[in-house]
N, C-alpha and C positions, 0 to 999 in steps of 0.2 A: 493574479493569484500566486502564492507559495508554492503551489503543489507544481508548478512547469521549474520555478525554482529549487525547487530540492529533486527533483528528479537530474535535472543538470549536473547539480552538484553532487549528485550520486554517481553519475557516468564519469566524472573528471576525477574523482576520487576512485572508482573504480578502475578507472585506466591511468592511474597513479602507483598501483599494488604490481603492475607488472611493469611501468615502466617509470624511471622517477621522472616528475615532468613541474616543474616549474614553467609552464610557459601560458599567457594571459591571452598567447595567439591561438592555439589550441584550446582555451577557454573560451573566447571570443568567438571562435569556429562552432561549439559545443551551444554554444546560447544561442547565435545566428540559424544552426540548423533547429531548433525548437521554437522559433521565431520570440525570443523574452523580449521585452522591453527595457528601459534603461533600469526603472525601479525590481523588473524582476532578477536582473544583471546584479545588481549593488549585491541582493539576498543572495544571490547564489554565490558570490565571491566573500560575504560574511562567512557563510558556513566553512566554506572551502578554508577562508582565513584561520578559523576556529579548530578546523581539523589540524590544520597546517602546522599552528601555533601550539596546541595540547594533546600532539599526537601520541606523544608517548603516556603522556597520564592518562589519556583515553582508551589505548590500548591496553593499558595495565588494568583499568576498569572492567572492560573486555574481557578480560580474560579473569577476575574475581567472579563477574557476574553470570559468565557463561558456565559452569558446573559441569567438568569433565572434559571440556573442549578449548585448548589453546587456540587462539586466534591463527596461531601458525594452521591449523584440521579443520577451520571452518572456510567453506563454499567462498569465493571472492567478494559473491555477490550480496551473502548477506554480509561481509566483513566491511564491506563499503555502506553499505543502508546504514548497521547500526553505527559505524563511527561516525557518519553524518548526524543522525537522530541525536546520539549522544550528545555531540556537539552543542546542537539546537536544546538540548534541554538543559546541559548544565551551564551555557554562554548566551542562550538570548532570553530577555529577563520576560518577553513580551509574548511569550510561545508559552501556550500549559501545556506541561507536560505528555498528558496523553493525546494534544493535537503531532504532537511528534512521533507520538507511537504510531498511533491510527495512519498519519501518513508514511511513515516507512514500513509497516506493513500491509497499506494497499501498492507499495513499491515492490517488497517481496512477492504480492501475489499476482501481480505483473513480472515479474523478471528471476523468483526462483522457484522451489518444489513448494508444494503445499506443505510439506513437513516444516520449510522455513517459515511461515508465514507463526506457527505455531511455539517456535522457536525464537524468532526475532522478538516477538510481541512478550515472550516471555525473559529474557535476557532485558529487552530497554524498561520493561516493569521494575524488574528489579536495581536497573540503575537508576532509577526516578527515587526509589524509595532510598536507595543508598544516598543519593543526593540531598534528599528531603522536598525534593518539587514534586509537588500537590496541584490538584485542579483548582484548588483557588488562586495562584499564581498566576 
């Protein structure tokens, strides 16, 4: 499944924001403890690749989309969910849109306040619609 891979790839981006980390050994460590498979590995290093590569256009999206709140004032943890999510909806063509929402914020309401779940889910709506990715995609 997706969802052990994007949760991965939300910890390694997560622990990206406090330290820079280019390292595929510390990936590899991150997917070993969630026990992925080789196919859930590839996804989780697509996304990572996607953040990696459109970091700053996606940040700049972030910070359009979120209303009142620079990326710099938002929680680590939603700043990682959505620039993952984001990822996944405006670079994998195979993903609809609100399968990306729905799962980074059942990742928020694992890992931050109920107010983010609220929040997240409203921010990556509005980049979907900014993007133009629909559920028939």
């Amino acid at each position: 499944m997706r969802s052990k891979a994007r949760e991965c790839a939300f910890k390694v981006i997560f622990a990206s924001l406090f330290q820079e980390n280019d390292d595929a050994e510390f990936n590899r460590g991150v997917y070993k403890a969630f026990g992925l498979n080789e196919e859930e590995a590839v996804y989780a290093d697509l996304l990572l690749d996607c953040v990696k590569e459109h970091r700053g256009e996606l940040t700049e999206a972030l910070n359009r989309c979120s209303i009142g709140f620079s990326d710099k004032r938002m929680f680590p943890v939603d700043k990682s969910l959505m620039l993952m999510a984001m990822a996944e909806i405006a670079y994998v063509d195979d993903v609809p849109g609100v399968v990306s929402i729905d799962e980074a914020v059942g990742l928020a309401r694992k890992y931050s306040t109920e107010k983010s779940v609220g929040y997240v889910n409203g921010v990556l709506g509005a980049f979907m619609t900014e993007v133009g990715k629909n559920e028939s995609h």
